[in-house]
BALUM-327127 format. One record per atom (N, C-alpha, C): residue number from 1; atom name; z negated, y negated, x negated. Coordinates in pm, 1 decimal, always signed. Example, Ala and Ser with C-alpha at 12.3 -4.5 7.8 and 13.67 -1.06 7.14 Angstrom:
<pts>
PT   nr  atom        up     north      east
PT    1     N    -780.0    +569.0   -1319.0
PT    1    CA    -780.0    +450.0   -1230.0
PT    1     C    -780.0    +330.0   -1320.0
PT    2     N    -708.0    +225.0   -1285.0
PT    2    CA    -714.0    +106.0   -1367.0
PT    2     C    -787.0      -3.0   -1290.0
</pts>
This chain:
<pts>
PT   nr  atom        up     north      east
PT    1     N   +1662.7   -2077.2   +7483.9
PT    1    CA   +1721.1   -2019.6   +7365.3
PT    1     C   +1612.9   -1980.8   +7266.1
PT    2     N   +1630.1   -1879.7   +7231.0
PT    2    CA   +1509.6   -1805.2   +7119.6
PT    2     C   +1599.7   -1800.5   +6977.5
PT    3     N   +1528.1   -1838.5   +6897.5
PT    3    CA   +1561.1   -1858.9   +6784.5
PT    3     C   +1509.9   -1753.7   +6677.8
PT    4     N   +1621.1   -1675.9   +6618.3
PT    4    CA   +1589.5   -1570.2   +6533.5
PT    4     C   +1495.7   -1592.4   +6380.8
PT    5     N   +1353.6   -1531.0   +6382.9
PT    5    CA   +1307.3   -1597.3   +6251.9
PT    5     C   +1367.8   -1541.5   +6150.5
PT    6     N   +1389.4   -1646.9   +5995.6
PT    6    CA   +1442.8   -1642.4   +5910.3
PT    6     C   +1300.6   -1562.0   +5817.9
PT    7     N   +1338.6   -1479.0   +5714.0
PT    7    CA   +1282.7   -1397.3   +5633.5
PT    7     C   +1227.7   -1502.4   +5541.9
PT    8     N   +1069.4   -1504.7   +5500.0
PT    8    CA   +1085.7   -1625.4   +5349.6
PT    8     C   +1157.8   -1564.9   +5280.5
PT    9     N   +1198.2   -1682.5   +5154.5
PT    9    CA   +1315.6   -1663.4   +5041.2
PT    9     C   +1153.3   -1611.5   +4944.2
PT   10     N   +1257.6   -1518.0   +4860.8
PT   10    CA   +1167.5   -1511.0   +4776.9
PT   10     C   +1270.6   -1537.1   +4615.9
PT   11     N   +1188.9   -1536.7   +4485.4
PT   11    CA   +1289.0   -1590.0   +4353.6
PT   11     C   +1296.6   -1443.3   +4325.3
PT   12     N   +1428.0   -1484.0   +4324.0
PT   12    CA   +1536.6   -1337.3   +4238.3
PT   12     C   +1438.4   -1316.5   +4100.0
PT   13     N   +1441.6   -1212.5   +4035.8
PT   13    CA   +1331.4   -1152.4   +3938.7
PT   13     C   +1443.6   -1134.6   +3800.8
PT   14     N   +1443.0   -1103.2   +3685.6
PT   14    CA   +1539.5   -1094.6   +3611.8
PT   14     C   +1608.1    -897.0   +3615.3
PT   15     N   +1492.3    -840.3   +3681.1
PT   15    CA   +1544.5    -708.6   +3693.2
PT   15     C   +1616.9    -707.8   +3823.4
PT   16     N   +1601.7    -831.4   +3923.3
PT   16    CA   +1713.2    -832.8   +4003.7
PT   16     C   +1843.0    -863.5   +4002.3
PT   17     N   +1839.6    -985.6   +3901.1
PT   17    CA   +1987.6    -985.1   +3844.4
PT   17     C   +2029.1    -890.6   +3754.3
PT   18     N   +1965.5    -818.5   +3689.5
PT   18    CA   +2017.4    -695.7   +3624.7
PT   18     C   +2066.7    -579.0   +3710.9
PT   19     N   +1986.8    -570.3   +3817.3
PT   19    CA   +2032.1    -491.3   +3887.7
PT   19     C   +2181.4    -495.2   +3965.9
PT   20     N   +2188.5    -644.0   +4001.2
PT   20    CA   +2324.6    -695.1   +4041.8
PT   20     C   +2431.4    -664.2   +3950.5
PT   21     N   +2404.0    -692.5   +3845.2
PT   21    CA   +2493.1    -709.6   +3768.8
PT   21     C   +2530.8    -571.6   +3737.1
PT   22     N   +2447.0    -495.2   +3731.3
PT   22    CA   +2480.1    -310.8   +3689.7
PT   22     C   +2586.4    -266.0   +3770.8
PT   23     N   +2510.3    -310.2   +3919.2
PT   23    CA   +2612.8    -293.3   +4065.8
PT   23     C   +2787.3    -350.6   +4059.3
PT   24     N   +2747.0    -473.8   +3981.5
PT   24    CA   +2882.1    -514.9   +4014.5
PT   24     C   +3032.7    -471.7   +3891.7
PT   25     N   +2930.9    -419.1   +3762.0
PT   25    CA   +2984.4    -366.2   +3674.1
PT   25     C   +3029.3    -187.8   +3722.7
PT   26     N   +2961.8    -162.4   +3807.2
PT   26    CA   +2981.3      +0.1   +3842.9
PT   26     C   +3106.8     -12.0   +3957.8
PT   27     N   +3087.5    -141.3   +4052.0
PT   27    CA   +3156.1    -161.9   +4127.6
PT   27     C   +3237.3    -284.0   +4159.4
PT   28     N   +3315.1    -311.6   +4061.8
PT   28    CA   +3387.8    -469.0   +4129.5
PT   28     C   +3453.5    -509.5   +4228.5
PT   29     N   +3429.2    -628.6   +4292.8
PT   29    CA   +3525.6    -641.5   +4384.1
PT   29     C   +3678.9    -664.1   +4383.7
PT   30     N   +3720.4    -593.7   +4506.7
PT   30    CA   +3893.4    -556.5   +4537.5
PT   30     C   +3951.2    -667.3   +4575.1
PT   31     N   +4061.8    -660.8   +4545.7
PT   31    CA   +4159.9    -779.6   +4639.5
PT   31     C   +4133.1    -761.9   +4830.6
PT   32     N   +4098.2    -632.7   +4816.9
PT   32    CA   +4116.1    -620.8   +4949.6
PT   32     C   +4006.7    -690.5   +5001.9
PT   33     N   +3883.7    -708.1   +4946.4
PT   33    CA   +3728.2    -735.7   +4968.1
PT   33     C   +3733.5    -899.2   +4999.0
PT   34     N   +3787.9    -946.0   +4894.9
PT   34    CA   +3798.8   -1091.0   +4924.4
PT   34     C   +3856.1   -1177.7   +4998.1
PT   35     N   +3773.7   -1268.5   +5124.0
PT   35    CA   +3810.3   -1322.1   +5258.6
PT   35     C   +3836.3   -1446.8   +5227.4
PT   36     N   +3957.8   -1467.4   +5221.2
PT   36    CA   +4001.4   -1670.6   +5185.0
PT   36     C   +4043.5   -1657.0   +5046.9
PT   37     N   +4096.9   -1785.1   +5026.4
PT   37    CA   +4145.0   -1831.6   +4882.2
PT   37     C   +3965.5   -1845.5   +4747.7
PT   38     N   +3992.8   -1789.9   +4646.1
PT   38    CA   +3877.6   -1796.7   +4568.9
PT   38     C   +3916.0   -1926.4   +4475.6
PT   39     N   +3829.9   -2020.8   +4523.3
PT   39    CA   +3840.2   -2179.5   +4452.3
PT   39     C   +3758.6   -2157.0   +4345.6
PT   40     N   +3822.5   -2186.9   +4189.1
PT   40    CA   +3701.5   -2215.3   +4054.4
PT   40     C   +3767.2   -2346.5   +4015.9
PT   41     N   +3707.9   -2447.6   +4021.4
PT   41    CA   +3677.3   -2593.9   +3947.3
PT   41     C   +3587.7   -2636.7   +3915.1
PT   42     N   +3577.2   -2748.4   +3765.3
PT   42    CA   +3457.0   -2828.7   +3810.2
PT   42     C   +3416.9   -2943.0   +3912.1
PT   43     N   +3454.8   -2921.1   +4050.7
PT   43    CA   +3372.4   -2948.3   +4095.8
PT   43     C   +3311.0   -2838.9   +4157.0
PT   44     N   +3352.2   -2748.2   +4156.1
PT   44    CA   +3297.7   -2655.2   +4216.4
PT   44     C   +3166.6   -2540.8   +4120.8
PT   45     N   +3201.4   -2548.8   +4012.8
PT   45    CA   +3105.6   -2468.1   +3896.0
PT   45     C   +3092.2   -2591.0   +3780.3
PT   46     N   +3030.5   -2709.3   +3808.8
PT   46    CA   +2948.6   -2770.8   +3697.2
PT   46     C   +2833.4   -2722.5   +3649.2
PT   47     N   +2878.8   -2780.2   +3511.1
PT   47    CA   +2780.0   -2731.4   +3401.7
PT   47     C   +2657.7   -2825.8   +3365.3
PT   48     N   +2576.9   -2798.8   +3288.9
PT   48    CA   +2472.1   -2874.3   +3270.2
PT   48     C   +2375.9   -2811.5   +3385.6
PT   49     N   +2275.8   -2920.8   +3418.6
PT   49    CA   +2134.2   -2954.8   +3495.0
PT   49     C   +2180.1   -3018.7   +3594.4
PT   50     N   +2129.1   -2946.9   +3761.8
PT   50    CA   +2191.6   -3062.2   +3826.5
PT   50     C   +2119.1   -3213.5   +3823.8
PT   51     N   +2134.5   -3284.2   +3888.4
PT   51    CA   +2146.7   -3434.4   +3861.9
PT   51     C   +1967.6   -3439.5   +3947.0
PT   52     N   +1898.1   -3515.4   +3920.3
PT   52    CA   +1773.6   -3537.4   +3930.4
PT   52     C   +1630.4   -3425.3   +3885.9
PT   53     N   +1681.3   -3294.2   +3851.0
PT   53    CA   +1591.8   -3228.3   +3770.7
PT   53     C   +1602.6   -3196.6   +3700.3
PT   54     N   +1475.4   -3259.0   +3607.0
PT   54    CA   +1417.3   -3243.1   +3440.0
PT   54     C   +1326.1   -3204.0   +3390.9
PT   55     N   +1342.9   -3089.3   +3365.2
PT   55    CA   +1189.9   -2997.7   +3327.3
PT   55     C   +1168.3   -3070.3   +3192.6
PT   56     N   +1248.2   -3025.6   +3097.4
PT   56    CA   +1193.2   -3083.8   +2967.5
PT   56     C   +1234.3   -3235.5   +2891.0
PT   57     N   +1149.3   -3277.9   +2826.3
PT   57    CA   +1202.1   -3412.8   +2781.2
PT   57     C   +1350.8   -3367.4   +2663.0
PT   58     N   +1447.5   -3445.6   +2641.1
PT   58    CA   +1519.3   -3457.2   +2580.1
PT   58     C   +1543.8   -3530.6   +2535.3
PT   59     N   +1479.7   -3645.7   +2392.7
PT   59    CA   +1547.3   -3757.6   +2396.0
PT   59     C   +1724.8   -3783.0   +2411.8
PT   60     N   +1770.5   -3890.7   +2421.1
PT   60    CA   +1907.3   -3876.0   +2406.9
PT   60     C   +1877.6   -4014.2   +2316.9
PT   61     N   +2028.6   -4045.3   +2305.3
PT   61    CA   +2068.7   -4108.7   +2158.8
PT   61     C   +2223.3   -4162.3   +2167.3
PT   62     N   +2192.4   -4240.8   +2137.6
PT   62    CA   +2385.7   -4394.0   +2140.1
PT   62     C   +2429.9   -4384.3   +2011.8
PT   63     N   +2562.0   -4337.8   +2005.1
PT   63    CA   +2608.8   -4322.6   +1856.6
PT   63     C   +2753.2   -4383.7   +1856.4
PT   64     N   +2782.3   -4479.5   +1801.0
PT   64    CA   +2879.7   -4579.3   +1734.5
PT   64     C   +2986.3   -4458.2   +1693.3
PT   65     N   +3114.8   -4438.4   +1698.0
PT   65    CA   +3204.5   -4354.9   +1630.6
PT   65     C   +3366.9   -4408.7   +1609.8
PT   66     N   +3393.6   -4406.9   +1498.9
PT   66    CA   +3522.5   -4510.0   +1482.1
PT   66     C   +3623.2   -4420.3   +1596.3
PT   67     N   +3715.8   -4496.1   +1605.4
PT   67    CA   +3832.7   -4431.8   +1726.2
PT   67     C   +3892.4   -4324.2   +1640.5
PT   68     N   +3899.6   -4297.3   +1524.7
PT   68    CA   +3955.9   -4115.8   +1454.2
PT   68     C   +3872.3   -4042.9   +1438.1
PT   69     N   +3750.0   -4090.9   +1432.5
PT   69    CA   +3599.2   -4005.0   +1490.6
PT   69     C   +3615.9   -3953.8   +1603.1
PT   70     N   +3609.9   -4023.2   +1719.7
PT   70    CA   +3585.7   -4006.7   +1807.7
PT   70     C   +3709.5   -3891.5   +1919.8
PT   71     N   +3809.5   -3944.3   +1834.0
PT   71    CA   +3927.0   -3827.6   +1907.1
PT   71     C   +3935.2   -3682.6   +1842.6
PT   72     N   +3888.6   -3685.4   +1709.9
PT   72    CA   +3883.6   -3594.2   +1655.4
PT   72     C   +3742.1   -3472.5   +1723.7
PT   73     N   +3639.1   -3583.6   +1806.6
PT   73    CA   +3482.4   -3509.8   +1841.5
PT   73     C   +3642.4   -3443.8   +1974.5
PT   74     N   +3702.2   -3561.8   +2028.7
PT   74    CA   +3699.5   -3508.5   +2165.1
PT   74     C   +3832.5   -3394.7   +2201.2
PT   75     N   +3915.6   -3367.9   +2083.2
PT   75    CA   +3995.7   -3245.3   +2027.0
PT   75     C   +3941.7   -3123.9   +2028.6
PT   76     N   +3803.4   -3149.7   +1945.0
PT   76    CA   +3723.1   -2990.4   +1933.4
PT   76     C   +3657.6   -3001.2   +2063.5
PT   77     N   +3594.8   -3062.2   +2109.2
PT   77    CA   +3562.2   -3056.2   +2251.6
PT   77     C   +3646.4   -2964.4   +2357.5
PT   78     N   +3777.0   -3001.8   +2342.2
PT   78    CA   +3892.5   -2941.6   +2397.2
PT   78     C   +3922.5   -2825.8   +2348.1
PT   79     N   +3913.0   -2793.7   +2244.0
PT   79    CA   +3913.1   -2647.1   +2152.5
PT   79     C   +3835.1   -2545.1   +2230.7
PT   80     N   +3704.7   -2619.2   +2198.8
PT   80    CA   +3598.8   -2519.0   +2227.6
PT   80     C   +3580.6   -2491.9   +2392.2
PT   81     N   +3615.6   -2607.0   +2448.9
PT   81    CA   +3574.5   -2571.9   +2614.2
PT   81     C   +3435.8   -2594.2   +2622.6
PT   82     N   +3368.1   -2698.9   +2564.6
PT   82    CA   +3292.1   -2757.9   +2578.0
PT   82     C   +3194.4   -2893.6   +2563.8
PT   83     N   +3149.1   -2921.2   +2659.0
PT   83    CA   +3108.6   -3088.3   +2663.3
PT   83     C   +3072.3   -3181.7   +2537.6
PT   84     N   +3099.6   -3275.0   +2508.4
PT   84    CA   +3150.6   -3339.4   +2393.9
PT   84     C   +2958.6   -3332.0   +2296.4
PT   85     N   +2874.0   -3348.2   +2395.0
PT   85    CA   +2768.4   -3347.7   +2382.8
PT   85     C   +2687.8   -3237.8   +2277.4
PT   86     N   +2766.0   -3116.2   +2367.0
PT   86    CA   +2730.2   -2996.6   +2295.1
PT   86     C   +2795.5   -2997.7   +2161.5
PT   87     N   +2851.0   -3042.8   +2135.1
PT   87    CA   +3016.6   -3017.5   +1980.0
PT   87     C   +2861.2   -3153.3   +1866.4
PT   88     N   +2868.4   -3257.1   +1948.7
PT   88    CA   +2797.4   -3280.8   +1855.5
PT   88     C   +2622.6   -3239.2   +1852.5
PT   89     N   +2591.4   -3184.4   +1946.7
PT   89    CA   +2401.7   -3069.5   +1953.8
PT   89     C   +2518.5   -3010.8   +1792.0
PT   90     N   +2548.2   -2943.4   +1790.3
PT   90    CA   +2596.0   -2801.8   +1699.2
PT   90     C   +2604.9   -2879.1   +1580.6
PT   91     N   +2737.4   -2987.0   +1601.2
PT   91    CA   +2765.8   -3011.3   +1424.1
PT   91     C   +2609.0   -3095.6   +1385.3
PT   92     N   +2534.7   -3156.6   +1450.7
PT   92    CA   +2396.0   -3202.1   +1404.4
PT   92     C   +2320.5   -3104.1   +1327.3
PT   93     N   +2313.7   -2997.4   +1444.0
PT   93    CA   +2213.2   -2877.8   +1387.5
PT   93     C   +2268.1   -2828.7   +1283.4
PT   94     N   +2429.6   -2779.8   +1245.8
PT   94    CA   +2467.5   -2724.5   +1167.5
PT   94     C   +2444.3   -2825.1   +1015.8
PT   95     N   +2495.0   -2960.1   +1026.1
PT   95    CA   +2417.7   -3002.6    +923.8
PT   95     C   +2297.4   -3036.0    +861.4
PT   96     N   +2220.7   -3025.6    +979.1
PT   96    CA   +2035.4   -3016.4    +947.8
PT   96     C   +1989.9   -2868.6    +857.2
PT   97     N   +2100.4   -2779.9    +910.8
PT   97    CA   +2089.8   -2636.4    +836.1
PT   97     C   +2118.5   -2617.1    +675.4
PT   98     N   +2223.3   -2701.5    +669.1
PT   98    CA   +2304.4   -2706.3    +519.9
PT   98     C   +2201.1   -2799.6    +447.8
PT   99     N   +2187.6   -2923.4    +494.2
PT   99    CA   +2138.5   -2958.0    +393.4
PT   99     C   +1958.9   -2977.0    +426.2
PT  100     N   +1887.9   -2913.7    +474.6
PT  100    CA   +1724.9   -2887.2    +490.7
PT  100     C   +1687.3   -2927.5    +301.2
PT  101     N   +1539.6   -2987.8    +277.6
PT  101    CA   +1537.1   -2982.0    +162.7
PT  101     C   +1388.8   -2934.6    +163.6
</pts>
């Protein structure tokens, strides 16, 4: 049995995803195009970094929040459609903004 060689991979370029993306904006795909059921979940499209690579340091940080704190973080969380983490990155920064001295 002879085994067909595989091409090296090379990294997609950002004018290659532009280019994709031009393509797929000029041309979207049809119902007819698509083979099987199209699954979107998170488990299937998680967000974040995957799990063991860390380019940059981030400290992180343990924060105490009374229980009407805390339902109230995890409401807008739900609002926004995004990780509880991020709601408080924003309201931090947003108050580092207001009150800078």
């Amino acid at each position: 049995m002879s085994r067909k060689k595989e091409a090296p991979r090379t990294r997609l370029t950002v004018a290659d995803y532009e280019r994709m993306s031009d393509d797929y904006a000029a041309n979207p795909v049809r119902g007819t195009e698509v083979v099987g059921p199209v699954e979107v979940g998170m488990t299937v499209l998680r967000k974040g970094r995957p799990a063991g690579i860390r380019k940059g340091k981030t400290p992180g940080y343990s924060v105490r929040l009374p229980d009407t704190l805390s339902q109230r973080l995890a409401d807008q969380a739900v609002r926004e459609d995004a990780p509880q983490s991020e709601v408080i990155r924003r309201a931090v920064s947003e108050y580092l903004e207001r009150h800078a001295g």
